[in-house]
N, C-alpha and C positions, 0 to 999 in steps of 0.2 A: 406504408407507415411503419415506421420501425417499432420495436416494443416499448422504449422511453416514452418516444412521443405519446403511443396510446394510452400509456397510465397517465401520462399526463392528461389526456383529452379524456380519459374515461371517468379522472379524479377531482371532485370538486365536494367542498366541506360546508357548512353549515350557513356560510356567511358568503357562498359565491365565489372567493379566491380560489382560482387553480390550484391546486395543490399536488405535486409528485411524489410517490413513495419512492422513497430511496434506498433505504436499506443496508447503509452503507455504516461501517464502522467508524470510529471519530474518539477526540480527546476534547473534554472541556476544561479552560482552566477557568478555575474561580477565581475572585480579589483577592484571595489569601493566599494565592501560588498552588493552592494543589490540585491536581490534576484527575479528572474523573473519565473513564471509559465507559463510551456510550454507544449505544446504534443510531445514528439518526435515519427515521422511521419515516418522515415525510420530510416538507419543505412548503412554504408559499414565500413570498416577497416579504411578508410581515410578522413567519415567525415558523416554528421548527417545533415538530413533536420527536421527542427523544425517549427512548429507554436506556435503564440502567441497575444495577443491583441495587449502589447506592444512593441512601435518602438525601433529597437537596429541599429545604422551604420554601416554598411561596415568595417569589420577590426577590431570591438569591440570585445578581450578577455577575455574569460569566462571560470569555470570549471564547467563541468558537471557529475555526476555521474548514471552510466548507471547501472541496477540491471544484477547480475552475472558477469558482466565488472570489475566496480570499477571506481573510479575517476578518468577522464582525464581532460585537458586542448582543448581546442580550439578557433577558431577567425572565425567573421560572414565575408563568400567569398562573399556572395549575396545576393539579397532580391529580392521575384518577389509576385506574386500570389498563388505560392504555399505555401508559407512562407519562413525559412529562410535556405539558404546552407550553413554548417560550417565547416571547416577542422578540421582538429584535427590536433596538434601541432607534434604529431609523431601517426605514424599508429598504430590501435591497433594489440595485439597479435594475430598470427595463433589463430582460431576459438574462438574469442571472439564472432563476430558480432552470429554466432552461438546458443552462448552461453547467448545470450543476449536474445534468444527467451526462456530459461528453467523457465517453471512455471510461479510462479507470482513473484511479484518484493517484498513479504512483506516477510519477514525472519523470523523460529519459532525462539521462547525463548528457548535458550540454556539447559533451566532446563527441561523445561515444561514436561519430565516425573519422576520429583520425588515428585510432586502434584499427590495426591491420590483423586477418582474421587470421587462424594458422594456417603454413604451407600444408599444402596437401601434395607435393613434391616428395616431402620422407617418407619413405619407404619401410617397413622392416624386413631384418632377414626373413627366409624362410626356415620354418620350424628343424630343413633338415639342416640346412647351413647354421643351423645357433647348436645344435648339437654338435656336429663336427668341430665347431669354434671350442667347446667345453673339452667332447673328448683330446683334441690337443694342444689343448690351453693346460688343464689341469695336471700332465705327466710333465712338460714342461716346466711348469713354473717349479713342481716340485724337485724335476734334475738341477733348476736355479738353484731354488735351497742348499741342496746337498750338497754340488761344487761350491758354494758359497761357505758349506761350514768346515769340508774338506780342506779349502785354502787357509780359513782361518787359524 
């Protein structure tokens, strides 16, 4: 059993709903547009414990997007020490909260395999060949110079 699943199966709250700690970072927007940084600390189908620095009321709705979820609605039920308890305005889908444990929350780039990785073909010189190249690179260019300013 992997470690998700066991918090899942090890975590169960007052009222009997499963409930998983998540632990995961997260953006709440309020109805007014502004945007609060949260932890979301657990999960069930019917509602989400969240910390935060900032104070939200009792009853304040918000949308939160949960990774593998997807965007729901909800409203703050409570506020203690733990942080904050939030319902969700309608339960989520059979095995979301589940769902909510796959992986990590950052999504690949849909293309990202038709970028080609780089040649491992080029070579560089070696340290004594790039020296040689300077020592007669650099008497050179400057005999350029001089014939250059001698002509002119």
């Amino acid at each position: 059993m992997d470690m998700a699943a066991r918090r899942l199966a090890d975590s169960h709250d007052r009222r009997g709903a499963l409930r998983g700690e998540l632990g995961r970072p997260g953006t709440i927007r309020l109805d007014d547009g502004s945007a609060i940084e949260t932890l979301l600390v657990d999960l069930t189908r019917d509602g989400c414990r969240l910390r935060t620095a900032a104070t939200i009321a009792p009853g304040t709705a918000f949308s939160i997007g949960i990774a593998h979820v997807g965007l729901t609605r909800a409203r703050v039920a409570w506020h203690g020490p733990e942080g904050y308890g939030c319902e969700f305005d309608a339960p989520l889908p059979a095995g979301a909260v589940s769902a909510a444990f796959g992986g990590s929350n950052v999504e690949a780039f849909p293309n990202a395999g038709l970028f080609a990785a780089p040649s491992q073909g080029v070579q560089k010189w070696s340290p004594r060949a790039r020296l040689l190249l300077l020592a007669a690179g650099v008497p050179a260019l400057w005999a350029t110079l001089g014939l250059f300013w001698f002509l002119v």
